[in-house]
C-alpha positions as CSV (number, residue, x, y, z in Angstrom):
1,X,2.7,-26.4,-18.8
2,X,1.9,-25.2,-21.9
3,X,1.4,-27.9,-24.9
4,X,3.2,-27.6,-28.1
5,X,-0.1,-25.9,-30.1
6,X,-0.9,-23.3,-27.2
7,X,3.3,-21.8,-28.1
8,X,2.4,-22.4,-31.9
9,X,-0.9,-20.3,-31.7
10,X,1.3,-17.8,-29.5
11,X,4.7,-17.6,-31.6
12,X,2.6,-17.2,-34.5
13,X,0.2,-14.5,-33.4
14,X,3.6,-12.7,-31.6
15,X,5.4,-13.2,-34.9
16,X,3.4,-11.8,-37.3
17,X,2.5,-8.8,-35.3
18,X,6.2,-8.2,-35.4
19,X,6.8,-9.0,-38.8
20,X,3.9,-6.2,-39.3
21,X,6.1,-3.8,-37.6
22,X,9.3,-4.4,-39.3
23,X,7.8,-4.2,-42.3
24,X,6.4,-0.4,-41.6
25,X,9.6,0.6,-41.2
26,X,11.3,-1.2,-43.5
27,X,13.4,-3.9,-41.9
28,X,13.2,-6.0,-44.6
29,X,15.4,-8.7,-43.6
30,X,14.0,-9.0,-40.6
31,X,10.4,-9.1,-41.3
32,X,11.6,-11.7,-43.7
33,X,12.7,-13.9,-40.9
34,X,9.7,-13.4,-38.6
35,X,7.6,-14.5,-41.9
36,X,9.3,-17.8,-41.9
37,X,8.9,-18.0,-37.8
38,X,5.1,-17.5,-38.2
39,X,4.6,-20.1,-41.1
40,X,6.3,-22.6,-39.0
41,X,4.6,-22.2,-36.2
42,X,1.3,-21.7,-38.6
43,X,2.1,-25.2,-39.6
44,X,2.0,-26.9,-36.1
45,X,-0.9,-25.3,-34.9
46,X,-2.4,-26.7,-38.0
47,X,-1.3,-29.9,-37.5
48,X,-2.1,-30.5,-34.6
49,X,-5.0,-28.6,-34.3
50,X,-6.2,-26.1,-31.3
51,X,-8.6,-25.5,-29.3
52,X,-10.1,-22.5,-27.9
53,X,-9.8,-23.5,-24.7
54,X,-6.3,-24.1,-24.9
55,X,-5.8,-20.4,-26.7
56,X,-7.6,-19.1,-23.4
57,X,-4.9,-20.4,-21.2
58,X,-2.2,-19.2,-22.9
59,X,-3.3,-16.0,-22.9
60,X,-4.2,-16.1,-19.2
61,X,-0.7,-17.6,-18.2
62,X,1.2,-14.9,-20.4
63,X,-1.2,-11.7,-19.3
């Protein structure tokens, strides 16, 4: 089970790739909202902190 860092580190890097997109194409509103997502989940990873080890797994359960 993932912990609640590991889908922080994830939302955020997913989020702001997506934001990235919107933006190019100028959905505004949209990139706007995927901004706020990724600061949140900015905010808990740095909170609580992550390891790389924990980044790793993630990726390996998700790929």
């Amino acid at each position: 089970m993932e912990s609640r860092t590991q889908v922080a580190h994830y939302a955020a890097t997913m989020t702001r790739e997506l934001c990235r997109m919107c933006r190019k194409v100028e959905l505004d509103d949209l990139a706007y909202l995927l901004e706020v997502a990724a600061a949140e989940a900015a905010r808990v990873r740095a909170t609580n902190g992550s390891t790389q080890t924990e980044i790793h797994s993630l990726h390996a359960q998700t790929g």
